[in-house]
C-alpha positions in Angstrom: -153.9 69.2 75.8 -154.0 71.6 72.8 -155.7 71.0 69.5 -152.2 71.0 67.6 -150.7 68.1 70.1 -154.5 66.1 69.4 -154.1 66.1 65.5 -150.7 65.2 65.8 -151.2 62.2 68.0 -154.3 61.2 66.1 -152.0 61.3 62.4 -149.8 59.4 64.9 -152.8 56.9 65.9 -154.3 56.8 62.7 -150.7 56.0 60.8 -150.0 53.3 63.5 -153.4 51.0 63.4 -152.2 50.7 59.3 -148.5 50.4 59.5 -148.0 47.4 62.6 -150.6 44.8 61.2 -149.2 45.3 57.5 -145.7 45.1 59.1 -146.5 41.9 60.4 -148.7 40.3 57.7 -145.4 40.9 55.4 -143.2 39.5 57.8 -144.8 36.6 59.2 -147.4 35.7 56.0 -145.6 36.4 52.9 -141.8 35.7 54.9 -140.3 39.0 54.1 -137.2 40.1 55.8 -135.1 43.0 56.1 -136.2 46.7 54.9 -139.2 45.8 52.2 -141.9 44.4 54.8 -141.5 48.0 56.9 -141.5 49.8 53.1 -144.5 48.1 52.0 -146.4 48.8 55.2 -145.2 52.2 55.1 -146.4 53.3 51.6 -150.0 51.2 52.2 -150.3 52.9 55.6 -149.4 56.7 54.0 -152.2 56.0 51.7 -155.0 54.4 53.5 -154.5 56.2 57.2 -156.6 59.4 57.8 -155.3 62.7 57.9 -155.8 65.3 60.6 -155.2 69.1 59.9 -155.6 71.7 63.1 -156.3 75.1 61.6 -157.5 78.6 63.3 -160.4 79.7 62.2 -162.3 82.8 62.8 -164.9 80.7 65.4 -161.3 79.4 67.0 -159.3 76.0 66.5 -160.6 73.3 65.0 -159.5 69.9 63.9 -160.5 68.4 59.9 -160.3 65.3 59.0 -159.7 63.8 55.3 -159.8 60.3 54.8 -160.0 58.2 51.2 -163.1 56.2 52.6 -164.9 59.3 53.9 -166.0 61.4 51.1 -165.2 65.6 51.6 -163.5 67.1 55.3 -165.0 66.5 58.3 -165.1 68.2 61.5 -163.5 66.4 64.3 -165.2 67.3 67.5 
């Protein structure tokens, strides 16, 4: 599997282990229907779900990491 097709699925990863249990704690907890509970899980996961960057450098590819709990970019190994 290439390093492009790992960042995406990790964005993908990332993004879902936010979005599904906010999605539910609006629908089930607070009784939301319709569009806002998938809005609202949608904005909080954009926000709190880390974000994965493949870029070719001169040592090859690599994959960073930026997160709002992590301080700076890290290397993903």
């Amino acid at each position: 599997m290439s390093k492009k097709t790992k960042a995406f699925l990790y964005n993908l990863a990332g993004f879902m282990v936010f979005f599904v249990p906010t999605w539910v704690i609006c629908t089930n907890v607070f009784g939301m229907e319709g569009f806002l509970p998938k809005m609202i899980a949608l904005v909080i996961s954009i926000f709190l779900s880390p974000k994965f960057q493949f870029i070719k450098t001169a040592e090859g590819d690599k994959i960073f990491m930026k997160w709002l709990f992590v301080k700076g970019i890290k290397e993903v190994k």
